[in-house]
Structures are given as structure tokens and as C-alpha cells.
N, C-alpha and C positions, 0 to 999 in steps of 0.2 A: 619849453614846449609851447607855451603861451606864442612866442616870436616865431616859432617856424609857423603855425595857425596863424597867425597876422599873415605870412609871408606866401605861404603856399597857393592862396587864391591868384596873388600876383605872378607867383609862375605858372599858374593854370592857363591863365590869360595871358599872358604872353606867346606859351606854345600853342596855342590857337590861332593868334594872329595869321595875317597874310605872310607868305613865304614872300623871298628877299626878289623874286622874280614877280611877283605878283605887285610891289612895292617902284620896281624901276620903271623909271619914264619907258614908255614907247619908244621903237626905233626909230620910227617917222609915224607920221599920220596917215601915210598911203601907202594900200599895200604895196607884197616886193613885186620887182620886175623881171625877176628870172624868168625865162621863156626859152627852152630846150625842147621842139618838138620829138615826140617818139617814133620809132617804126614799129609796124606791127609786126610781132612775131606770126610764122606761118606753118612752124613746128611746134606743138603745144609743149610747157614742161611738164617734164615727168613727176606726179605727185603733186599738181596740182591742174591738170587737163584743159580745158577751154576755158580759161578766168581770162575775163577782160577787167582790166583799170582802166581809172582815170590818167592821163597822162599830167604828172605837176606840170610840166609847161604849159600846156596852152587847152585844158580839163579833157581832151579827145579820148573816147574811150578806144584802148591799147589792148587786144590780145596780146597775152605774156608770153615770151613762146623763142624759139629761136629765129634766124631768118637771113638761112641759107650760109653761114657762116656759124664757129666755135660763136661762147657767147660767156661772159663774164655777168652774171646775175649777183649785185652788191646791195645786200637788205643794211639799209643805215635808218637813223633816225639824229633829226635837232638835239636829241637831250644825249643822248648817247656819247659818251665822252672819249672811249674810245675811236669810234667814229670820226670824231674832229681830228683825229690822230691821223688816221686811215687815209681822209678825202685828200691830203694833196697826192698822196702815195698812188689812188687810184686814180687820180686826172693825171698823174702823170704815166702809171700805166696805159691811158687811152690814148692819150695823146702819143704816145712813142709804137702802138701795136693797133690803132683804130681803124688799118686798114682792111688787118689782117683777122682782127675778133672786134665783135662790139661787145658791148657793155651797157647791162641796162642797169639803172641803181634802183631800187623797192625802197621807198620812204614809208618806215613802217614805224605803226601805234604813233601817227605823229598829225599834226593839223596840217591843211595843204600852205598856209601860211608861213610856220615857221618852215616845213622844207624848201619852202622856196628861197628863204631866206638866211639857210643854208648852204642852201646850194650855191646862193648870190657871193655869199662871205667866202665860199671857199673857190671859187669861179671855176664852176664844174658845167663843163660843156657835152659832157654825155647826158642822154635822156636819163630820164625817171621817173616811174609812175608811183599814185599815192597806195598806199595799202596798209589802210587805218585799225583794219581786221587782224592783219597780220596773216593772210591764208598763204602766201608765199612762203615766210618762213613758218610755217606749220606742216604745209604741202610739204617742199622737200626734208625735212626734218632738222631746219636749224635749231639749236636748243635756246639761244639768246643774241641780241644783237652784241658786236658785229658778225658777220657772217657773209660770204663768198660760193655761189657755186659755179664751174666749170663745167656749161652743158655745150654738150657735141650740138650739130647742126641738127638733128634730127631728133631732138628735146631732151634727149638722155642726161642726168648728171653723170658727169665723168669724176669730178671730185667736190667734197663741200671742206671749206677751209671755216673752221669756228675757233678756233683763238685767234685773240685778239693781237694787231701789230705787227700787221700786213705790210710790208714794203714793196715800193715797185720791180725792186730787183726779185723779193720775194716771189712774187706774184707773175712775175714774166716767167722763175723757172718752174712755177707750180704749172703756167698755161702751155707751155713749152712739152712740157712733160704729158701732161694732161689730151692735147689736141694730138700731138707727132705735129708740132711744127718750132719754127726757128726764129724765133721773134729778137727784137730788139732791145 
């Protein structure tokens, strides 16, 4: 008894300490350079109305909204682990359907820092605005990150996709389905 009393203060203090993330060097000394300007939506979305964000690329405040096109709305976050999973699967959704749908991604419950520095790692060339609040995924009713929704041109959700492990092929036949069109 005597030695776990000797000992137990020493695990108190230890689980207090700095987490393993608070302990590693900085990525650099300056911040990131991701820079992906946004378009402004000019259909509000449905369940969450006139909210304007910050856009992560370059801080311009962004009405969220559709704009004039289907619209692929991807709530992620830096710490989000499935997430890391998700981004190439959804840059390469864009990239292979960006004519046809955009795509805005919501960097949510996240500092504008680390998602830029996300976005840098995983070279994601769709916009994305910050949303620290999380009113997006509240608005439409995501229950936890990741999370996908499928809004028509005119703000409606047509589908919200919440489990996790989203593929491109996945996600082309959800938008396929989702818009009436014929994607790639």
C-alpha cells in the first residue's frame, strides 16, 4: 500500500502533463500557405439560411449557399481522423466532376491554422471556409464529423452522407443519384 502512495502522485503528474501534440516541434515557424479562394454561394442552405464564413484561403467573408450548380458540402476537420482518410477520395471527386458540381469543404471545430495546413498536406484545391462554431453541421443535421451533404442548386439537401469512408467512386454514385446527372 505504502508503494502504490509513493507511486500514485507520479501517475497523477504525468496524466496532467502536455499531450504528445502539444510536446512536438512546430511544423515551421510560418504560417501555412494554402490559399483556395471561395465563391460565394447565392442559394442559401437549407438549415442554416444566410451564414456567411470566413473563407480558409484568403479570410473573405463567403455566403454558404449553393451557386447555380448541384453542390457537394464536406464538413471536415485537422484532428478528424477519418477525415485524413476521406481528403484524397474527395479531391479526387473534384477534380474528376468540378465542372459539373462544386464542392465547398466546412473546416469545422478547427483553428484556421491547422486547416490550412491540412488542406496544404493533403493538396486540396477546392474552396473551404472556417466554421469554428460548427453552425453548418448543426444547421443541416450532421450528428459528428465526417459528414457530406448533396445540395441541389437552389439550397435544398438532397442527401447527407454521415458515415464514415467516403470513396470517390462512392460519392460520384451518391451525386449521380442525388443531382439526375452522369458524372465521371
Amino acid at each position: 500500500m505504502k508503494r502504490l502512495l509513493a507511486v500514485l502522485p507520479l501517475l497523477l503528474l504525468s496524466a496532467c502533463g502536455p499531450s504528445a501534440a502539444e510536446t512536438e516541434t512546430p511544423r515551421d515557424a510560418a504560417a501555412p500557405t494554402w490559399s483556395v479562394a471561395c465563391t460565394p454561394g447565392t442559394a442559401p442552405l437549407d438549415g442554416v439560411g444566410d451564414l456567411e464564413l470566413d473563407c480558409l484561403g484568403d479570410g473573405a467573408a463567403t455566403p454558404v449557399g449553393a451557386a447555380g450548380k448541384p453542390l457537394v458540402v464536406v464538413l471536415w476537420a485537422s484532428w478528424c481522423v477519418p477525415c485524413q482518410a476521406e481528403a484524397p477520395e474527395i479531391e479526387a471527386f473534384f477534380q474528376a466532376n468540378g465542372a459539373q458540381v462544386d464542392v465547398l469543404g466546412v473546416d469545422t471545430a478547427d483553428t484556421d491554422d491547422a486547416g490550412r495546413w491540412f488542406a496544404d498536406d493533403f493538396g486540396m484545391t477546392f474552396p473551404s471556409v472556417a466554421d469554428p462554431d460548427e453552425r453548418v453541421r448543426v444547421g443541416i443535421g450532421v450528428p459528428a464529423l465526417p459528414g457530406i451533404a448533396l445540395v441541389r442548386p437552389d439550397g435544398t439537401v438532397a442527401q447527407l452522407i454521415v458515415e464514415p469512408g467516403v470513396t470517390t467512386a462512392s460519392l460520384t454514385e451518391a451525386a449521380e443519384a442525388a443531382f439526375g446527372l452522369e458524372l465521371a
